[in-house]
N, C-alpha and C positions, 0 to 999 in steps of 0.2 A: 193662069197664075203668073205672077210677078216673081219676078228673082227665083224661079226655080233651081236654075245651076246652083248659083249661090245656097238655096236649100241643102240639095243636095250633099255639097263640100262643107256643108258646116253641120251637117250630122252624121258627116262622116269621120268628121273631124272629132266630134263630141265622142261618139263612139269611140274612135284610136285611143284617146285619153282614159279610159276609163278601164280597171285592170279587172278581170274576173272577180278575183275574191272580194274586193271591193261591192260587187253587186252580190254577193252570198251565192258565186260559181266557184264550181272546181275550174281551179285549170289544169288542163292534160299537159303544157309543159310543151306543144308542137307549137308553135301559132306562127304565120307568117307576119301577124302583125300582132302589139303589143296588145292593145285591147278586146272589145267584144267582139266577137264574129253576128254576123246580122242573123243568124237564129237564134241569137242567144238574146240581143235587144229585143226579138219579136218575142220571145218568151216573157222577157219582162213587161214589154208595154203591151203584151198581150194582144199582139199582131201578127197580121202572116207574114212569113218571109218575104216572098212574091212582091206582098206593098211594100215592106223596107226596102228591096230593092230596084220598086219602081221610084218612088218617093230618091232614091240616091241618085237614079238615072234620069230624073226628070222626064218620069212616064206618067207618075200620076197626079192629079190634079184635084184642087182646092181639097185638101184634106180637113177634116172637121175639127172644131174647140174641142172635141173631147179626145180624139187620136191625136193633137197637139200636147196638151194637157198629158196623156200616156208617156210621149215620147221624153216630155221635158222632167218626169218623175224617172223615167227608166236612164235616162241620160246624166239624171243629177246635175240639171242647169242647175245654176242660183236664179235670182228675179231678175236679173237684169236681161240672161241669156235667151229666160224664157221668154219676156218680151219680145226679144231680137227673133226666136224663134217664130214666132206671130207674123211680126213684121215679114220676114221673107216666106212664108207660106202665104202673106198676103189677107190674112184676116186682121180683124181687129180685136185689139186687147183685149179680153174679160177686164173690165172695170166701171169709171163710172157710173159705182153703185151696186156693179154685183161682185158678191162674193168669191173670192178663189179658193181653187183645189188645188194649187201649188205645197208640193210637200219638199220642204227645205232639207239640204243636205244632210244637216244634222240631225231630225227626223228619220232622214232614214237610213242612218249611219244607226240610229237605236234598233231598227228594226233587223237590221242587216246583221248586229254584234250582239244583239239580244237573243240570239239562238235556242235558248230554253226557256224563253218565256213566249205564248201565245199574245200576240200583239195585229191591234188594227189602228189603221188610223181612217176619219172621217172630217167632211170639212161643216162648216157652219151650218148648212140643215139637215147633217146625220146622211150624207153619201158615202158610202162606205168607197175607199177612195184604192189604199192599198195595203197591204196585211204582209206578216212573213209565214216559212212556208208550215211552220207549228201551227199556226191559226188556219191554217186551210188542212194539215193533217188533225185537226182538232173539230173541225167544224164542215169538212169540204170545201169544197173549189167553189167561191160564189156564182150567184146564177148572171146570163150574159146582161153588159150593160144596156140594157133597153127598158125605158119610160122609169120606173120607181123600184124598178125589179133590185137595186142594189140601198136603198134605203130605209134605215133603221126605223124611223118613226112608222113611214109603211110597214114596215116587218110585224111593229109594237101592235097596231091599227087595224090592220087589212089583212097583208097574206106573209107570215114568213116563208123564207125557203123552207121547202122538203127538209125535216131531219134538222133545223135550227132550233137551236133552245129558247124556246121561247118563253121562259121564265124567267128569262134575261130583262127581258124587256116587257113583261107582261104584267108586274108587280104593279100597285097602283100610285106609289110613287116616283117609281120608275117613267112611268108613261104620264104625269104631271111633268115630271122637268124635262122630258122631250118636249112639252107643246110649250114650256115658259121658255124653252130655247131655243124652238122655231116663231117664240111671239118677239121673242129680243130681236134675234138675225131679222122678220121681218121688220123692224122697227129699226137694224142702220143699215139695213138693204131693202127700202119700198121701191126702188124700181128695178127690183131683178126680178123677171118674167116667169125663170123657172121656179124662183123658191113662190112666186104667189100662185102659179099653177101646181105645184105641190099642194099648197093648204087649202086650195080651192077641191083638190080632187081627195085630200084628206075628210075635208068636208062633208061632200057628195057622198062618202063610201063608208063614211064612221060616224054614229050616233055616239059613240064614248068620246070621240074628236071632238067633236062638235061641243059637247056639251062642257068639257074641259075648258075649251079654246074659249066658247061665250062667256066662263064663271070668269074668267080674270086667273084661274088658278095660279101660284107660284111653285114652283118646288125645282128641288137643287135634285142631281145624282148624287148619291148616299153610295159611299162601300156594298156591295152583294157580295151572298155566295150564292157558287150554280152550282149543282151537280150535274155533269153528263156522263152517259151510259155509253162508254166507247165499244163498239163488236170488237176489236182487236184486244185491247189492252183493260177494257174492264170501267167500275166508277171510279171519275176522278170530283173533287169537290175541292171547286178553284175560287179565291177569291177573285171580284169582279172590281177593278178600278178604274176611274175615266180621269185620264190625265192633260191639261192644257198644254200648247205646245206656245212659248209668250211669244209675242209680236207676230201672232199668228188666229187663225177662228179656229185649228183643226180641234180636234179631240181625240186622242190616244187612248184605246180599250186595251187593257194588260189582265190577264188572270195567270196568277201565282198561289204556289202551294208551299205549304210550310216544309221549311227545312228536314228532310229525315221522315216526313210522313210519305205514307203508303202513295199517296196521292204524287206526290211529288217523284216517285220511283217509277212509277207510271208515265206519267207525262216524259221523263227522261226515255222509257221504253219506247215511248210514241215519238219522240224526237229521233232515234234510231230506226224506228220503221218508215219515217218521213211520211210524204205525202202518197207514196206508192200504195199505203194498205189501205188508200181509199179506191184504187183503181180496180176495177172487173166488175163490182155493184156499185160503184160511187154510194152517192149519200144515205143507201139503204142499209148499209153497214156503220150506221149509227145512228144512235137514237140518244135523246137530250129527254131526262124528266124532270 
């Protein structure tokens, strides 16, 4: 790798900058330095210690688009940085044609301050990218990033996670405007590799794919409601809304409950129990009908 020191110092740097609360941590108020402590970034970009602080110390080598991508979400680059991050890790941009999973500050400044609403965010072919911690006390810890394991049109398709409501994405025009907006994204991305190995193995693995994807079908995401069956806290019945993030592909999934309803008492219950009352049986302690 090229410029690793430089790597290093400038995610070290990025880090210094960045205050706890700001990423939706406590701070305990001791710190020898103002920002994250590096188990705390490996918490957020969902890394091990060990590699952030090999990655600081120029131990590890050629890190990959998607642990860059992690880094520059948990870091709260803008696009210029994340570039720059590229650059001195020594790969080459995601562009020229493919789509990004760059999640902009203010993105995730919503998710970070939106504390009582279950929120995700995905980018142009429904990669489920990064969520706050309501949406993972709501739904579970997603399953690890490997092959399609974190994508919604997969989920809709083929296999959701264990214990995902899949009534979410199961309705049948639900599962129309997933394939008219993986037929748009392929149409101003035909030479991104991953999004035509998606549709290619969507293909292969779905006769319902398939036969959407050949009709031509259109369709938009409409308002839902879901109901899920929480083991801690009981049913909640959330509306389901997919919101655009402009000058951007992502997509922002939010379910909110009306003011004063039972539902909405609940979900506040579950925002106090956080993500811990999924730990000892993870996603078996809840069920989505």
């Amino acid at each position: 790798m090229t410029g690793t020191t430089d790597l290093g110092r400038a995610l070290h740097a990025w880090r210094d900058r960045i205050k706890p609360a700001e990423a939706g941590l406590p701070d305990d108020g001791v710190r020898r330095a103002p920002g994250l402590r590096r188990e705390e970034l490996a918490q957020l970009a969902g890394l091990s210690v060990d590699y952030i602080v090999r990655l600081e110390q120029g131990r590890a080598t050629n890190p990959s688009s998607q642990v860059l991508s992690a880094l520059a979400r948990a870091l709260r680059l803008t696009a210029a940085e994340r570039e720059h991050l590229f650059v001195l890790a020594g790969q080459a941009f995601p562009g020229g044609g493919q789509f990004s999973g760059h999640v902009p500050a203010g993105v995730q400044r919503l998710l970070d301050r939106l504390t009582g609403t279950p929120l995700s965010v995905y980018d142009a072919a429904w990669n489920l990218i990064t969520w706050n911690p309501l949406w993972a006390a709501l739904f579970g810890t997603p399953p690890p990033e490997r092959g399609f394991a974190r994508n919604a049109v997969w989920w809709a398709f083929v296999a959701p996670p264990a214990g995902y409501p899949q009534a979410v994405s199961r309705t049948t025009g639900h599962r129309a405007a997933f394939v008219s907006d993986l037929r748009a994204t392929s149409a101003r991305y035909p030479k991104d590799t991953r999004l035509a190995a998606l549709v290619d193995e969507l293909r292969n693995q779905s006769s319902d794919f398939t036969a959407l994807w050949d009709s031509g079908v259109v369709g938009v995401h409409e308002p839902l409601t879901k109901t899920v069956r929480h083991a801690t806290v009981g049913e909640l019945t959330l509306d389901c809304d997919i919101l655009a993030a402009l000058g951007t592909d992502l997509r922002i999934m939010a379910f909110t409950a009306a003011d004063g309803s039972e539902t909405a008492e609940r979900l506040r219950l579950l925002g106090v129990i956080g993500v811990q009352a999924l730990t000892g049986t993870g996603r078996d302690r809840r069920l989505a009908g």
